[in-house]
C-alpha positions in Angstrom: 24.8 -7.3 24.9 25.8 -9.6 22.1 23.6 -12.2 22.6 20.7 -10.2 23.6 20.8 -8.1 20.2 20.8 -11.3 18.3 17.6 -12.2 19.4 16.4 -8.6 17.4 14.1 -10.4 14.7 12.4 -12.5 16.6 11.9 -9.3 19.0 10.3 -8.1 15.5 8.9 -11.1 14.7 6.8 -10.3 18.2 6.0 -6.8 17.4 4.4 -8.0 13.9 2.2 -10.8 15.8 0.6 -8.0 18.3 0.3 -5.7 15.4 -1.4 -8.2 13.3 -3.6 -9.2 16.1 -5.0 -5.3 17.0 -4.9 -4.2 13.6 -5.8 -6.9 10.8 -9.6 -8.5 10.8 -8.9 -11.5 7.8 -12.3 -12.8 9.1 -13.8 -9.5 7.8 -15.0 -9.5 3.6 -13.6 -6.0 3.4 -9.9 -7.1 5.1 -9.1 -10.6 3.9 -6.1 -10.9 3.5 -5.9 -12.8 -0.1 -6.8 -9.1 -1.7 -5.5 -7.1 -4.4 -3.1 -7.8 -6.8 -3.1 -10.9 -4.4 -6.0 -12.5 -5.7 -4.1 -13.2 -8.8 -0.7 -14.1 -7.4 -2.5 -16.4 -5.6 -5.0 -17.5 -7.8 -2.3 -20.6 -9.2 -3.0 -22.5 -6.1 -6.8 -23.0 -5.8 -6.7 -23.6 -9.5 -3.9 -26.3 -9.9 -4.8 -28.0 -6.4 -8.5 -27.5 -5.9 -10.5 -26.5 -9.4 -8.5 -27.7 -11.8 -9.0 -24.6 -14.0 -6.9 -22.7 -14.7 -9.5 -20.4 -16.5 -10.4 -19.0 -13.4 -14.0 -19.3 -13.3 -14.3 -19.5 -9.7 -13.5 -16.3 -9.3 -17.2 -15.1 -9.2 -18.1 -17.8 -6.7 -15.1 -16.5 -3.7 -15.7 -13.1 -4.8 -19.6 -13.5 -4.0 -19.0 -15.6 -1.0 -16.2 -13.9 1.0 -16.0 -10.5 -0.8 -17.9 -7.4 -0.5 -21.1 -7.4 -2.2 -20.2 -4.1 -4.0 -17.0 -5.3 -5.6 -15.1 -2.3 -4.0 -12.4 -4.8 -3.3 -12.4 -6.8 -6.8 -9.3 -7.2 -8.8 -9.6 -8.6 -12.4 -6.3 -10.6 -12.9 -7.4 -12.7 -15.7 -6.5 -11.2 -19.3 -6.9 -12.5 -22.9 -4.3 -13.7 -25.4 -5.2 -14.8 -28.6 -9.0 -15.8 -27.0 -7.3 -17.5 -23.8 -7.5 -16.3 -20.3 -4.3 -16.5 -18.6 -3.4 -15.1 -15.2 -1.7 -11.3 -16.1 0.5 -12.2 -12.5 4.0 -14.1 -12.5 3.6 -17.4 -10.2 6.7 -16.9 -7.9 4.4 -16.1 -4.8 2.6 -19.0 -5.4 5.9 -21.2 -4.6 6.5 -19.3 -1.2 2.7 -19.4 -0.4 3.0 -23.4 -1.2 3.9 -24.3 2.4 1.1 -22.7 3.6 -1.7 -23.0 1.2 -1.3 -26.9 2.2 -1.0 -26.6 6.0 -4.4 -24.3 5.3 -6.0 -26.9 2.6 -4.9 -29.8 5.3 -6.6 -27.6 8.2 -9.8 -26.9 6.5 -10.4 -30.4 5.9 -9.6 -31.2 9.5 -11.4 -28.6 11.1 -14.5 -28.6 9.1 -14.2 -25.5 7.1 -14.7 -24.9 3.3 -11.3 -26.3 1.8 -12.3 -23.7 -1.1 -8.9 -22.3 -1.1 -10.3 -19.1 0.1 -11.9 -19.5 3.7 -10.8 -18.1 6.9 -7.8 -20.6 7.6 -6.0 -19.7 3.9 -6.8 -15.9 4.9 -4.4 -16.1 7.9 -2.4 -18.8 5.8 -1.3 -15.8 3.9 -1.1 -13.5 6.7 1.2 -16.0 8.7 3.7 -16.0 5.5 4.1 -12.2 4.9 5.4 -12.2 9.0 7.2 -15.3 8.4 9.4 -14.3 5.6 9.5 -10.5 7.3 10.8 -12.5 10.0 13.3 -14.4 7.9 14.4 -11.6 5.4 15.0 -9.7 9.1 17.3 -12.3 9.8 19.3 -12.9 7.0 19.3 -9.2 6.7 21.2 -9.1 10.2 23.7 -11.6 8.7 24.3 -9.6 5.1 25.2 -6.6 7.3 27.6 -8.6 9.8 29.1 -9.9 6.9 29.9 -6.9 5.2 31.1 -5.3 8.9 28.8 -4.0 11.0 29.0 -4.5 15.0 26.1 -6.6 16.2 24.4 -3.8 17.7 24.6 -1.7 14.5 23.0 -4.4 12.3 20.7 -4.8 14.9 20.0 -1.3 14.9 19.7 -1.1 11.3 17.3 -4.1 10.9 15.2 -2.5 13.2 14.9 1.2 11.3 14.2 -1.2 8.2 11.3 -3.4 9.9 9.6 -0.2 11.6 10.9 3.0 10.0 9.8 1.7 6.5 6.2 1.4 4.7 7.2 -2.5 4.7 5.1 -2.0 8.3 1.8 -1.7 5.9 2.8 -4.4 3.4 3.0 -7.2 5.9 0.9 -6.5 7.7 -2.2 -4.3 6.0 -1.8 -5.6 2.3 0.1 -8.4 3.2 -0.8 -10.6 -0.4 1.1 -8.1 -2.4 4.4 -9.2 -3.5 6.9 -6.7 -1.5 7.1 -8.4 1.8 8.2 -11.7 -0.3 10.4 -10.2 -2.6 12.0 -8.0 0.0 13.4 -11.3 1.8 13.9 -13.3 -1.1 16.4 -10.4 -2.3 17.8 -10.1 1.2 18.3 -14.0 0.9 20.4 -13.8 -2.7 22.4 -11.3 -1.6 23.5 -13.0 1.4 23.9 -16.3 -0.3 25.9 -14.2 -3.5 28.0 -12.7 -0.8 28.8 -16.1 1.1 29.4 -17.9 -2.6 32.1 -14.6 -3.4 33.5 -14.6 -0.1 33.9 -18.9 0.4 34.1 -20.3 -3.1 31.6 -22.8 -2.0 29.2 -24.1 -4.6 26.5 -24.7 -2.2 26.1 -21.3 -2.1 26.1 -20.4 -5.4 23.7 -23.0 -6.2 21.0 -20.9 -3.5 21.9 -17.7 -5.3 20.9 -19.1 -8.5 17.7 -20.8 -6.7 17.3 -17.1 -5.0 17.7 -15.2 -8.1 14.7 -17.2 -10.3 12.7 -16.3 -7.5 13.4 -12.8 -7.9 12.7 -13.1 -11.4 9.1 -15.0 -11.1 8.3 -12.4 -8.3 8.7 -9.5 -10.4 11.1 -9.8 -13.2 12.5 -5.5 -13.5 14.1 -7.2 -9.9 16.2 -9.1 -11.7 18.3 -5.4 -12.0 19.5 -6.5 -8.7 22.1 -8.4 -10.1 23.9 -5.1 -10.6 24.6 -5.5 -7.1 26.8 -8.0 -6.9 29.6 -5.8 -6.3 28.0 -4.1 -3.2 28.2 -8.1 -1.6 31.8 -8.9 -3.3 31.8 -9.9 -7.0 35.0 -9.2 -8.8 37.1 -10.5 -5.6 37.1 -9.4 -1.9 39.4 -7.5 0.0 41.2 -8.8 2.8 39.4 -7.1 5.1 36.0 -8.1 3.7 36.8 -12.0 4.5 37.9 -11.3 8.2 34.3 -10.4 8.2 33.5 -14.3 8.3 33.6 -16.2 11.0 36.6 -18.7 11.2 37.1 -21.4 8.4 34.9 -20.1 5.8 36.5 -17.7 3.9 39.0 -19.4 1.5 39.5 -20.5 -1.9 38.6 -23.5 -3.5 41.6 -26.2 -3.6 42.0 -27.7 -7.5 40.3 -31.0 -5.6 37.9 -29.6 -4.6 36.6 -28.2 -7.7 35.2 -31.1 -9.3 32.6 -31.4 -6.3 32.0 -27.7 -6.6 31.2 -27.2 -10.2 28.1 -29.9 -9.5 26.7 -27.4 -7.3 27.3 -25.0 -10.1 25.8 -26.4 -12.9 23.0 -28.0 -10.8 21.8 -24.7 -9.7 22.1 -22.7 -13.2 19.6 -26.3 -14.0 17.3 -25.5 -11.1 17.3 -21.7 -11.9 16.8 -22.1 -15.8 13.6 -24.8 -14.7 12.3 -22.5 -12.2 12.2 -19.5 -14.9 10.6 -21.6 -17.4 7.6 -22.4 -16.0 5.8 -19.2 -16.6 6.9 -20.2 -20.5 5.7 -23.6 -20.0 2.3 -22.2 -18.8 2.0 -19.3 -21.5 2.5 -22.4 -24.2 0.2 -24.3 -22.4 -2.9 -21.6 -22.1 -1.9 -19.9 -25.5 0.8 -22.2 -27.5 2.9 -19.3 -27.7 6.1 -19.3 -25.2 6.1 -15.3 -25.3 3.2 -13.6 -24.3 2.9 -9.9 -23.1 0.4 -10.4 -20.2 -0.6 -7.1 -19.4 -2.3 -6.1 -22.2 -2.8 -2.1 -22.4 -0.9 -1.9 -19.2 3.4 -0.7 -20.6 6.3 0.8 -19.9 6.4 4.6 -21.2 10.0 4.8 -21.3 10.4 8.5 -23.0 8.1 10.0 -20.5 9.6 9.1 -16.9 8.1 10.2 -13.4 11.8 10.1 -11.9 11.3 13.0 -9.5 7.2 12.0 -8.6 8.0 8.6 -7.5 10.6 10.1 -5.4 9.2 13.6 -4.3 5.4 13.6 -5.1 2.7 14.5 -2.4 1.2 11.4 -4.6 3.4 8.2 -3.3 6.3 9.9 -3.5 9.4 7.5 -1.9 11.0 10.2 0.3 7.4 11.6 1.2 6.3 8.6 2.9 9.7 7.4 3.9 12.2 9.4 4.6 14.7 7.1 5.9 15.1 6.1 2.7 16.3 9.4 1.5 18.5 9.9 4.8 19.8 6.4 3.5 20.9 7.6 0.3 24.0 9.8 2.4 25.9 6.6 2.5 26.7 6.8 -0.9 29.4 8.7 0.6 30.4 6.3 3.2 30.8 3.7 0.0 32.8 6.3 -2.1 35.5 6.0 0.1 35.4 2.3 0.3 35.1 1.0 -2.8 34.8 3.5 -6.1 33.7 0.8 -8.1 31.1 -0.4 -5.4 29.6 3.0 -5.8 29.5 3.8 -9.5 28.0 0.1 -9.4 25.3 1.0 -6.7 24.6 3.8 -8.0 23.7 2.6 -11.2 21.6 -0.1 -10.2 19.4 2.8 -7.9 19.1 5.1 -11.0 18.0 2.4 -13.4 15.5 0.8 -10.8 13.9 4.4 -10.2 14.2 4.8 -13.6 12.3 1.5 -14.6 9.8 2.0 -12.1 9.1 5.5 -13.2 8.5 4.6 -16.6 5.6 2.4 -15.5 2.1 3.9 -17.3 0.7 4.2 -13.2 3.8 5.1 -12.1 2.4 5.9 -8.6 1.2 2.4 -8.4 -2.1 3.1 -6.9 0.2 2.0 -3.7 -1.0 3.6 -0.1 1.5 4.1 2.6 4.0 5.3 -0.1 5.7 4.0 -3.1 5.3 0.1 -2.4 7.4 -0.9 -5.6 10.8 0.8 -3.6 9.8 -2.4 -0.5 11.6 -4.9 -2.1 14.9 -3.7 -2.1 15.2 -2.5 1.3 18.3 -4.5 1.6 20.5 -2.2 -0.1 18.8 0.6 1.7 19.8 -1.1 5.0 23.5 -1.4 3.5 23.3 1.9 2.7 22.5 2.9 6.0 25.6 1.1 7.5 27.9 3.2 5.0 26.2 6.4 6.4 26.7 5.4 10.0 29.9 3.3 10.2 31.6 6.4 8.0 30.5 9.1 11.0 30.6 6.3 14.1 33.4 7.9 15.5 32.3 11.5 15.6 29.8 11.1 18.1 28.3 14.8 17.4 27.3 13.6 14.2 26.3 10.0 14.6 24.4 10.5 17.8 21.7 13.0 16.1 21.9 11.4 12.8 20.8 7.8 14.8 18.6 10.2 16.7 16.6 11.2 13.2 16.5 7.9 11.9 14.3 6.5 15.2 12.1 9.9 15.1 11.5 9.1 11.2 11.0 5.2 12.7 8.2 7.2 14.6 6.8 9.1 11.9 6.5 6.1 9.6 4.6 4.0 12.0 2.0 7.2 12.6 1.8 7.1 8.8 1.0 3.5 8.7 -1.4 3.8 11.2 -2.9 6.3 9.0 -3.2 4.9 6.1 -4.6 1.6 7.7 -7.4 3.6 9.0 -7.7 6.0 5.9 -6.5 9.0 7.2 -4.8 9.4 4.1 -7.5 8.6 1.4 -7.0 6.0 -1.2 -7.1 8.1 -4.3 -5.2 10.8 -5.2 -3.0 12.7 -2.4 -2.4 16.5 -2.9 -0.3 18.8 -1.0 -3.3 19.9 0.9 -4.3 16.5 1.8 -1.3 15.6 3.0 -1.2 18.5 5.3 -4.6 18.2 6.6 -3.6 14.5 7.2 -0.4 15.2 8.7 -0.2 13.8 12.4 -4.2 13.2 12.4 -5.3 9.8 14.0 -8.7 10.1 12.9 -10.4 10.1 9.0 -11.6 13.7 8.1 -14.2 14.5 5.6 -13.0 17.6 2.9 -13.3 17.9 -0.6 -10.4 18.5 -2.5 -11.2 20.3 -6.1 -8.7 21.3 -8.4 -8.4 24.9 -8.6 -9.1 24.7 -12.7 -12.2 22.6 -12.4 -14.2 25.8 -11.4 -16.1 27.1 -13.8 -18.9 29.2 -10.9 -19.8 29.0 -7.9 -23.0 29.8 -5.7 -22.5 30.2 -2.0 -25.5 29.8 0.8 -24.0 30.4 4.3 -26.1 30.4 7.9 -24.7 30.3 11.2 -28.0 29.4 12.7 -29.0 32.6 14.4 -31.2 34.1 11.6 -31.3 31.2 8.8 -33.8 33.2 6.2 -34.4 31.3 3.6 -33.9 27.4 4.9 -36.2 25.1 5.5 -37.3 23.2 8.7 -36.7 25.9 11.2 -38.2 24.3 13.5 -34.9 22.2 14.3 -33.6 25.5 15.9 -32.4 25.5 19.1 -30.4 27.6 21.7 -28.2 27.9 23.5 -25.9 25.5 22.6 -23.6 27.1 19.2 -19.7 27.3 18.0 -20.5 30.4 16.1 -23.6 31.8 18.2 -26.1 30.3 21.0 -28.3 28.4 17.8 -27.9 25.2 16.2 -30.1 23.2 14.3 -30.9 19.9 16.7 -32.1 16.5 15.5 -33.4 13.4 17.1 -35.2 10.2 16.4 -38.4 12.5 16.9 -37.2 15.0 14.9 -34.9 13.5 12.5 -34.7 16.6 10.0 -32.2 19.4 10.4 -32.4 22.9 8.8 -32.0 22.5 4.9 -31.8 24.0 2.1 -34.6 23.7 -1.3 -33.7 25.0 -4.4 -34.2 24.9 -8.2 -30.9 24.3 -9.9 -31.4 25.4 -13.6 -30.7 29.0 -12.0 -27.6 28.3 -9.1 -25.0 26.6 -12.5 -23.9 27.9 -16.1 -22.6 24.4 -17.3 -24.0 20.5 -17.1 -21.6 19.4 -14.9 -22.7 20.4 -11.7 -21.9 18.9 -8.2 -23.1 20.4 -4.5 -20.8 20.4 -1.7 -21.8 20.9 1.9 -20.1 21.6 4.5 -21.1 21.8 8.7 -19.7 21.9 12.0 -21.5 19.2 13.8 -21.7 17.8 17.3 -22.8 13.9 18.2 -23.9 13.4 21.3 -22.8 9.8 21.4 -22.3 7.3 18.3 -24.0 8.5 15.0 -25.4 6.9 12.8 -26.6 10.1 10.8 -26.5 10.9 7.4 -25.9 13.9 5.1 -28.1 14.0 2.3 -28.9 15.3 -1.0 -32.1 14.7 -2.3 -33.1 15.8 -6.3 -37.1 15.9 -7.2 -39.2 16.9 -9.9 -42.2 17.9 -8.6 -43.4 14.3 -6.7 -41.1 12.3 -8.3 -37.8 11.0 -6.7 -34.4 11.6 -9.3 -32.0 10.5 -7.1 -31.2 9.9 -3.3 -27.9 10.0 -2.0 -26.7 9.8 1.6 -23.5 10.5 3.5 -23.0 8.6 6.4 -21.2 10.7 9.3 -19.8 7.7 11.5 -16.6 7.2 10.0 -15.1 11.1 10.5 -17.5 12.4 14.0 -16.3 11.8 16.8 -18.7 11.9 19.7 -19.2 14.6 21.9 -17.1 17.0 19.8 -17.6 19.1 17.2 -16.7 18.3 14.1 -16.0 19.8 10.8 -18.0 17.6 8.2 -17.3 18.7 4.2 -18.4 16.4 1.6 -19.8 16.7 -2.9 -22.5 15.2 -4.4 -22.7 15.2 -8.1 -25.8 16.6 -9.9 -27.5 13.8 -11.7 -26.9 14.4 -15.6 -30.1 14.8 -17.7 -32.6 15.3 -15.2 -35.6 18.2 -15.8 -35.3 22.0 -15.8 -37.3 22.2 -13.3 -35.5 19.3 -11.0 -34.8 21.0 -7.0 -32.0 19.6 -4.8 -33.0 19.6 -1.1 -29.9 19.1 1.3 -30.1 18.5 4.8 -28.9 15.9 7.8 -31.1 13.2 8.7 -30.6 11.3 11.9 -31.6 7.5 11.1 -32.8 5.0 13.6 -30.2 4.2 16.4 -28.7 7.7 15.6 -27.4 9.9 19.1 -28.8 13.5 18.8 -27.3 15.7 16.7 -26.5 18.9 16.6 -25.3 21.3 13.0 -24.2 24.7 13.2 -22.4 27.2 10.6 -23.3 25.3 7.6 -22.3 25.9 3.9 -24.2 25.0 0.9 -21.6 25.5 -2.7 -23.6 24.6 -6.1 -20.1 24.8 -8.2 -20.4 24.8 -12.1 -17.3 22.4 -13.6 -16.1 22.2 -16.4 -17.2 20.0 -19.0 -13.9 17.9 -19.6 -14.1 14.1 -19.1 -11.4 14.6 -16.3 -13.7 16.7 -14.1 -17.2 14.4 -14.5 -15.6 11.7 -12.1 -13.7 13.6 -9.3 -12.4 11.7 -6.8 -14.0 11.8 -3.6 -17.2 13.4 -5.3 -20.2 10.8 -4.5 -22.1 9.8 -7.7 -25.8 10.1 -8.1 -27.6 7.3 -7.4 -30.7 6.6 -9.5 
């Protein structure tokens, strides 16, 4: 069983390919995989290898040529200091992504495509690193956990609740240019190598720590907090049993000979960790002549007004939300209490400060889907935490067999989740409570509107179920039997494109000028639709504004379907404008059929918070 369980990440490694080949489309502008807060991680490459300028004015030339036309996807990383643009984003990434960025420069020439830095082959270049270094931190993960005594099959076991039962799923694989993925293994890495250095004596291991640890540092530099883990892995000397934990010959102390030969590997890696932290420096004098700079310009730390319980327990991102292993995880403090009191106070104090930190941040929820993505990078220490919890209750097999039990049903539930938000189940902006249960277990993208209860100022309701629709327009789309509610529904075709609808002056339906309509339907597709919701505004013949809903992405055929969505009123428009709502089946579009439908002209109030709603489509004019 030993040698089969070894083989656990490249069994991962496998699972990550297939995933990344059914679920991730690099060749697609709206799913590349250089995206993001990517864009300016990676940004250092392209400019130092292929433009030479490192004032970033090819930005507009990839973003037209390989992005989507409508910018949804655009990510301004380029900030000003003293008149100069510098990059806002720390260049460790750009070392790991090295490697590859040449094999994809190197290929493009080869094979004939644009060596622009941002074609298809340095797409997958990146997607191809964030499962490579998955795959390694998996590994050395396996290794930190051996070390510090776990069976082979309980590290394995662990590794795999970590790879799977965590929302690092969505960063390798979905949003695979952000930095969690790299800075989850590259932590995983110093930890192992800080462990081996306290456990051995050898230099050659602290001189990879200290490599390790500027990594961490030009990745994200509040990771550097990690270093108040040094006495989870063995700083401050190792008990006896901790160095049985090695395998023959390499735990020890370093002989008075020896030393000399050790202490180069010393001081040659606090030189290589002291040059690799500089260059950021060296780059900040170079763009601005000032070695300080604080890159993020309106973007700070609040640190007297904390989110400490949202990033953990919001609907919004919250950490436990999205994964809850992490929180079952967090009962292996008490495992660690009993091994080693000053290993807990010491862990313990590293996970306050680093929810602390990140809770400080002015967006603390990180605008991250799948969860809190910030919490990705040091699943290491949840994984140790998770051999605490188990290894303390191994023995009482009443306990450990549900608790293991849990932890592969949560494994379950994070992979639906990821799912989800890959396909946008969950929405991208804000998530509520009531999001989050309408979401909850869903597979398929449903369309609601989600106001806040204050918004409401009034509110005009115009309800038909089909059956005796007095007052709407184009009866003639009437037809029976086929009904949810009754034997009517309103039917359109290509012929007939126009369902029932509703015509109505505004002035009279609102009492303030912030106005939005929201409609809502049951509707059936019989086959793929291309249809669209619409709400139209006119002033006598002349066109205000058109706006159109498209159906596709939330009706499924040959079901019906509940269909909700807002439309803002256009601002400034005349007294005597008319909205005219209705479903119009476009060219291509299956038949369609619309039954119990609801037409809400909602009066908001007039705050700056409530005039750009999320999820409320904009006028178009």
């Amino acid at each position: 069983m030993k040698h089969v369980v070894k083989f656990t990440p490249e069994f991962i490694l496998c699972c990550y390919i297939l995933l990344f080949i059914s679920f991730k489309q690099p060749g697609e502008n709206w799913d590349r995989s250089i995206n993001s807060d990517g864009k300016g991680y990676y940004a250092y490459l392209p400019a130092f290898f292929i433009y030479h300028d490192f004032n970033y004015k090819f930005v507009e030339s990839y973003e037209r040529q390989y992005y989507p036309a409508n910018r949804s996807v655009f990510k301004e990383f380029r900030t000003k200091v003293n008149g100069n643009i510098i990059n806002k984003c720390f260049p460790g990434l750009a070392l790991l992504w090295l490697p590859f960025f040449l094999l994809a420069h190197l290929l493009s020439y080869i094979c004939g495509f644009p060596a622009d830095g941002y074609s298809l082959l340095y797409q997958y270049a990146i997607s191809i690193a964030a499962i490579f270094y998955l795959w390694l931190g998996c590994r050395i993960l396996m290794k930190l956990l051996g070390n510090i005594g776990a069976s082979a099959g309980l590290a394995a076991f662990i590794t795999l609740v970590i790879a799977f039962g965590t929302n690092i799923v969505y960063f390798t694989l979905v949003e695979d240019s952000m930095s969690h993925v790299y800075s989850f293994f590259v932590i995983t890495a110093f930890l192992f190598t800080a462990q081996r250095y306290f456990l051995t004596r050898k230099g050659i291991f602290f001189l990879q720590a200290a490599v390790l640890f500027a990594l961490v540092l030009l990745i994200r530099p509040t990771n550097g907090l990690v270093i108040l883990l040094l006495p989870l892995v063995g700083f401050g000397g190792q008990r006896s049993e901790d160095r049985e934990c090695l395998p023959a010959g390499q735990a020890g102390r370093i002989e008075d000979g020896e030393w000399k030969k050790e202490s180069k590997y010393i001081i040659t890696g606090i030189a290589l960790m002291l040059l690799l932290f500089s260059l950021p420096f060296i780059y900040w004098h170079y763009k601005t002549g000032q070695w300080i700079v604080y890159q993020y310009g309106d973007e700070r730390f609040h640190f007297l007004h904390p989110h400490f319980f949202g990033i953990l327990f919001s609907y919004n991102r919250g950490w436990f939300v999205y994964t809850p292993v992490a929180f079952v995880s967090l009962f292996g403090f008490a495992g660690l209490y009993r091994q080693s009191k000053i290993r807990f106070y010491g862990s313990l104090s590293f996970l306050l400060l680093f929810i602390y930190i990140a809770s400080c941040w002015w967006m603390w929820y990180y605008a991250s889907k799948c969860g809190q993505r910030i919490f990705v990078d040091i699943y290491a220490f949840t994984a140790i935490l998770l051999f605490y919890l188990l290894n303390n209750i191994r023995k009482l097999k009443f306990i450990f067999v549900p608790v293991a039990s849990v932890l592969v049903l949560l494994t379950g539930l994070n992979l639906l989740q990821s799912y989800q938000h890959s396909r946008f189940v969950f929405p991208a902006t804000e998530i509520t409570r009531d999001i989050y249960w309408d979401s909850f277990f869903r597979t398929h993208k449903i369309s609601r509107t989600y106001l806040p209860a204050d918004a409401i100022v009034a509110e005009r309701s115009f309800f038909t179920d089909m059956e005796k629709p007095v007052g709407w327009e184009n009866l003639y789309s009437i037809r029976m039997p086929f009904g949810t509610s009754g034997t009517h529904s309103s039917f359109i075709t290509r012929k007939h494109p126009y369902s029932i609808g509703l015509f109505r002056e505004l002035a009279p339906l609102y009492t303030s000028g912030n106005r939005i309509i929201r409609v809502s339907a049951l509707v059936y597709s019989v086959g793929i639709t291309a249809s669209t919701l619409v709400a139209e505004f006119n002033s006598g013949e002349q066109s205000l504004s058109y706006n159109a809903f498209y159906l596709a992405e939330f009706v499924l055929p040959d079901h019906w379907t509940p269909v909700e969505t807002s439309f803002y009123v256009p601002r400034g428009i005349p007294e005597n404008s008319v909205a005219r709502i209705y479903f119009f089946n476009n060219k291509g579009s299956a038949p369609l059929f619309i039954d119990d439908m609801t037409i809400d002209f909602i009066s908001l109030k007039e705050g700056p918070e409530y005039r750009q709603l999320e999820g409320i489509i904009l006028p178009v004019r």
